[in-house]
N, C-alpha and C positions, 0 to 999 in steps of 0.2 A: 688466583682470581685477578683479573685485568685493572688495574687500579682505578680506572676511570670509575667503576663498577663498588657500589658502598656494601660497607660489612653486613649493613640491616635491613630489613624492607618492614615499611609499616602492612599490618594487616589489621582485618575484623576481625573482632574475638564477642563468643557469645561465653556466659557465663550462668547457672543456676548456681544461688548459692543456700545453703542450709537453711538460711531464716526466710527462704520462698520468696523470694526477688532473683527477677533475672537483671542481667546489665549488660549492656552492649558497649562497644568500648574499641577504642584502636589505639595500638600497641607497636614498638618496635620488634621482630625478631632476629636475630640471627642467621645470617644466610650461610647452610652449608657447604662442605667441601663439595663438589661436585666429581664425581666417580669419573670411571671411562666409559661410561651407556648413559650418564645423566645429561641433562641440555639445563639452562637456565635461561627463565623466561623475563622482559619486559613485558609483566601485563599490560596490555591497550584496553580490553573491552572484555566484562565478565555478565551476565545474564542473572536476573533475578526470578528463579524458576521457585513454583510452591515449593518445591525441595527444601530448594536453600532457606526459604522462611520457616519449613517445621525446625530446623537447625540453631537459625537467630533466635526466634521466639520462643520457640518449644510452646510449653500450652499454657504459656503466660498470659492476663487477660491484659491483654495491650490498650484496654479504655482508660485502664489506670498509669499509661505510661508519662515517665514526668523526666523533661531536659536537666541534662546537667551538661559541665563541664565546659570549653569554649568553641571559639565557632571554628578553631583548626581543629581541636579534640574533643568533640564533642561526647557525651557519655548520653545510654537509654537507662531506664530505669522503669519496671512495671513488676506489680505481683504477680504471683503463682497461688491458684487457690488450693487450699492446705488440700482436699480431696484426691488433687491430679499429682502430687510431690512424689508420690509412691512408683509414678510411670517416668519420672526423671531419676533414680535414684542412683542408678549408672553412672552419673553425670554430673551430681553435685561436687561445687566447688571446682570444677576442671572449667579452663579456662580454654574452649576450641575455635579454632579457626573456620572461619565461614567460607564459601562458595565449592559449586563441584564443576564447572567449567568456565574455558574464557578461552580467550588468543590474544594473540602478542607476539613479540620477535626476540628470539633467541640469539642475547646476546653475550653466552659462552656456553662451549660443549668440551666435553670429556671427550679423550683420544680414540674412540670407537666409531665404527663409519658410519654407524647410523646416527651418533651423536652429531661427528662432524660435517654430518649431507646435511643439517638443519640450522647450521651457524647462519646466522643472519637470515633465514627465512623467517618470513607469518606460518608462526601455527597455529592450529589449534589443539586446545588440552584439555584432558578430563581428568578430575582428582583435585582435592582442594590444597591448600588454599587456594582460590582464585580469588579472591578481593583482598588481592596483596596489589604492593608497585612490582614486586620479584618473586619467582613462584621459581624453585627449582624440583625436578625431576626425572625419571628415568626418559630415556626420548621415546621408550614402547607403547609411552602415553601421549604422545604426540602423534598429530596429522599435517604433514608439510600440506600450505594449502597452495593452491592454484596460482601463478604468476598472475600477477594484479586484484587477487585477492585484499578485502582489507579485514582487518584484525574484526572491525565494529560484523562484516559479513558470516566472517568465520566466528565467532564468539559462541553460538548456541549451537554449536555444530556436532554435540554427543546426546543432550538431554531427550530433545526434542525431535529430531530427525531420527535418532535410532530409535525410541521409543512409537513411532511410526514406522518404523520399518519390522521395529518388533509384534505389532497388532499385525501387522500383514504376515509376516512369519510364523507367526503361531495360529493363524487361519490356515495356512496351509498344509501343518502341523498336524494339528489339531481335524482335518478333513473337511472347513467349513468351506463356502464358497463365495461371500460375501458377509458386509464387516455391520455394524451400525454402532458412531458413536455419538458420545452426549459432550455439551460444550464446545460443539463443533464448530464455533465462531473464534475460537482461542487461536495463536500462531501455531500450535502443535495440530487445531483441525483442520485450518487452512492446506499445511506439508499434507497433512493426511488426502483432504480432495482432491490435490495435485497428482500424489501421486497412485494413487489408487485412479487417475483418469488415466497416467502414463500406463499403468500396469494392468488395466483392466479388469479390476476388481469391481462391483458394486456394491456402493458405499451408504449408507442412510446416516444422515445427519440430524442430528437434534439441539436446535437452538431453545434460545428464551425471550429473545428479541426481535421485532420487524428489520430491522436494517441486518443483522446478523444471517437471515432469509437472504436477504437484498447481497448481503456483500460475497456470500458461498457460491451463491444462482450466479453472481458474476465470475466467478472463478470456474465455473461450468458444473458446477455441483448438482446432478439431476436429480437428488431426492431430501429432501430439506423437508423438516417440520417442526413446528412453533410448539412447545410444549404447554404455552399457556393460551392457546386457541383453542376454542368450543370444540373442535371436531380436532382434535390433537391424536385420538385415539383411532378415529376413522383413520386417518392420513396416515398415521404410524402403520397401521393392520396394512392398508394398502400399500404401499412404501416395502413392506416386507412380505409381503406376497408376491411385490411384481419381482424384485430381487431374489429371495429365497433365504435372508440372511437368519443367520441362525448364532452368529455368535456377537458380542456386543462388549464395547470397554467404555466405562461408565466414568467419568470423570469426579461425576458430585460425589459417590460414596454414598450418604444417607440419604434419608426420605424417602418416597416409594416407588422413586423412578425404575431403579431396578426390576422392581417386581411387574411395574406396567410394563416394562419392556417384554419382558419374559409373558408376560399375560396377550399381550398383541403378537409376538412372535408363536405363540402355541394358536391364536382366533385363526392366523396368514393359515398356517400348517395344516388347519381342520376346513378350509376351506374344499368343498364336494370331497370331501373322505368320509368314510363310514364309523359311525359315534364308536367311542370305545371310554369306560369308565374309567380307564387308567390314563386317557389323553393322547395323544401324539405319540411314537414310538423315536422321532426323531428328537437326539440331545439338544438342549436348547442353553445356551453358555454366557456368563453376564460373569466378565472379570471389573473388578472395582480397582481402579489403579489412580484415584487421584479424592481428597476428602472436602472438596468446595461448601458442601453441603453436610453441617455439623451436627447436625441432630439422627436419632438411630436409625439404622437400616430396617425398614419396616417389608413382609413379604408377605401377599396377602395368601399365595398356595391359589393359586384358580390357571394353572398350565399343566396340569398331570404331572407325572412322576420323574419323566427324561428331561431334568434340569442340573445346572447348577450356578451357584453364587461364588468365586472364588477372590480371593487378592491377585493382583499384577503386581510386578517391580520390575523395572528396567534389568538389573544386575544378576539376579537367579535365572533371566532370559537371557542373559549374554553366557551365564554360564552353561545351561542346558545345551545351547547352539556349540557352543567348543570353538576355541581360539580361529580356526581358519574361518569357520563362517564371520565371525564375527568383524573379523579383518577384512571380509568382503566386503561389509556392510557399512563400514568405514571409509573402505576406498569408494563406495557407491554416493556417500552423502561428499566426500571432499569434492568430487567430481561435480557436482549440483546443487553446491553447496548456495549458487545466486540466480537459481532454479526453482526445482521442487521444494529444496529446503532451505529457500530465506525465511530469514525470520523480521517483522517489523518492532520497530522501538517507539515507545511515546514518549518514552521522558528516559534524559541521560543523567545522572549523579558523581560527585566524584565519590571517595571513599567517606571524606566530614560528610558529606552533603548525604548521601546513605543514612546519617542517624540522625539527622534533622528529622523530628518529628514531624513537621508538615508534609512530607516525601514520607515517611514510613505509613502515616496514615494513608496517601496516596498509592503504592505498592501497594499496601498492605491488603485492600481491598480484593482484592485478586480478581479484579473487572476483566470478565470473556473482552480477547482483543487488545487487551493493556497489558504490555510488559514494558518495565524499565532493564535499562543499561548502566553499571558502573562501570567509570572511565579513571583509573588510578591515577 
């Protein structure tokens, strides 16, 4: 290791511990040997994606979270209610490192070409830790990005954009031919209007806000609907009738969106076809890939038979696609990366500044449109 280069890198560590408290907490680790495929990274800029918050908080109720320790090291502190301990049990007492991507400049690489075609480039990387100062790893995890690139550009560059590319992938997969999603005012529905304008897709968007309407419509988004306007259902039914859209990724998770979707997308489908008591013969598809919305998934059953309700995850859809696709789609986002998939920040933190409670309250929120940046 290059002496200018220190033994340790502080990171973020989440911890449940037995007596049902979590603690957040930053630590020094040891930084390993680096192999001849590995690259070591100077993290610049790591993204605070829901992900990375089921991982800090797990399903700690964070109203009862209380400061400790100083304003360099500072510590969280919040119960876990005794009910929910049983879905952490994996977990208790392990002390894990937080983030699953970021970018930064690789400041040593192992003797392999593809380690040392990355020395001294901006990449970007997927695999945590990423809310370190030093992240070391293979370099297969890495995306050398674009000359004039900056680390804060490249930083969200696996979560968000391939999970957009993965909804589009699995429409076409899947035989649909247009998309409709919920939370479409977030930086991942933005990437999404963009590029579903590039590629041609027809897209139905579902906000919760007026300006969220306002901010899609300017990005050229032609089918936008207020989920909490009088005729939300009119607009929807019409929206997927002029489209055809048949399959839908749902952000919230719970409450009865789901099922409204599924219930307007079977009204579009019956529109002048002849009544049938089983409903539509056309499958109608509502994957849940994201939990905003924390109370149960409610399904009222009023679209006939040809449905279904399933889970999303990024990583079992990288796996299905097989290494070469996936490397496509990789080099598709590096390419476009200050393009179709920028992403914006509202608030930067360093690593202390992350467990400051006044910032955790503020991320925590997970406001359509608000994403924070840690900056090591």
């Amino acid at each position: 290791m290059p002496a200018e280069i220190p033994q340790t890198s502080l990171q973020m560590r989440s911890t449940i511990k037995a007596d049902a408290t979590l603690e957040l907490s930053l630590a020094e680790a040891e930084l390993p040997e680096i192999g001849e495929g590995d690259v070591l990274l100077r993290v610049r800029a790591a993204p605070i994606n829901p992900s990375d918050m089921g991982m800090m908080f797990g399903p700690a109720d964070m109203t009862t979270a209380r400061q400790g320790g100083t304003d360099e090291r500072p510590t969280l502190t919040a119960d876990v209610p005794q009910h929910l301990m049983k879905s952490v049990a994996a977990r208790l007492d392990q002390s894990l490192a937080c983030g699953n991507e970021g970018a930064g400049t690789v400041v040593h690489a192992g003797t392999s070409d593809a380690a040392q075609s990355l020395l001294g480039r901006t990449v970007a990387m997927f695999g945590g830790p990423t809310y370190a100062e030093y992240r070391a790893l293979p370099a297969a995890f890495c995306v050398g990005l674009p000359e004039g690139t900056t680390a804060e550009q490249g930083a969200s560059c696996f979560v968000n954009p391939l999970t957009a590319l993965g909804m589009t992938e699995t429409m076409r997969l899947e035989g649909h031919s247009a998309l409709v999603h919920t939370a479409a005012g977030s930086n991942l529905g933005q990437m999404l209007v963009k590029l579903c304008a590039v590629d041609g897709i027809p897209l139905v968007n579902i906000v919760r806000k007026p300006e969220q309407v306002e901010l899609l419509r300017g990005l050229g988004a032609k089918y936008v609907v207020n989920s909490r306007d009088e005729n939300f259902r009119a607009a929807l039914v019409d929206a997927l009738s002029e489209t055809g859209a048949t399959l839908a990724f749902d952000a919230t998770g719970g409450g009865k969106l789901a099922s409204q979707i599924l219930s307007a997308m079977e009204s579009a489908l019956s529109r002048g076809a002849d009544f049938s008591r089983y409903g539509s013969e056309t499958h109608k598809q509502v994957y849940l890939y994201g939990g905003l919305e924390r109370t149960a998934t409610t399904l009222d059953r009023s679209y006939g038979m040809a449905w279904g309700v399933g889970g999303w995850l990024l990583p079992p859809f990288l796996q299905r696609i097989g290494v070469e696709a996936g490397q496509r789609l990789r080099e598709r986002v590096a390419s476009e990366i200050t393009t179709i998939f920028s992403s914006q920040y509202t608030s930067r933190v360093s690593l202390a500044d992350a467990l400051k409670l006044e910032n955790v309250i503020s991320y925590g929120r997970q406001a359509t449109g608000e994403k924070t940046l840690v900056t090591p």
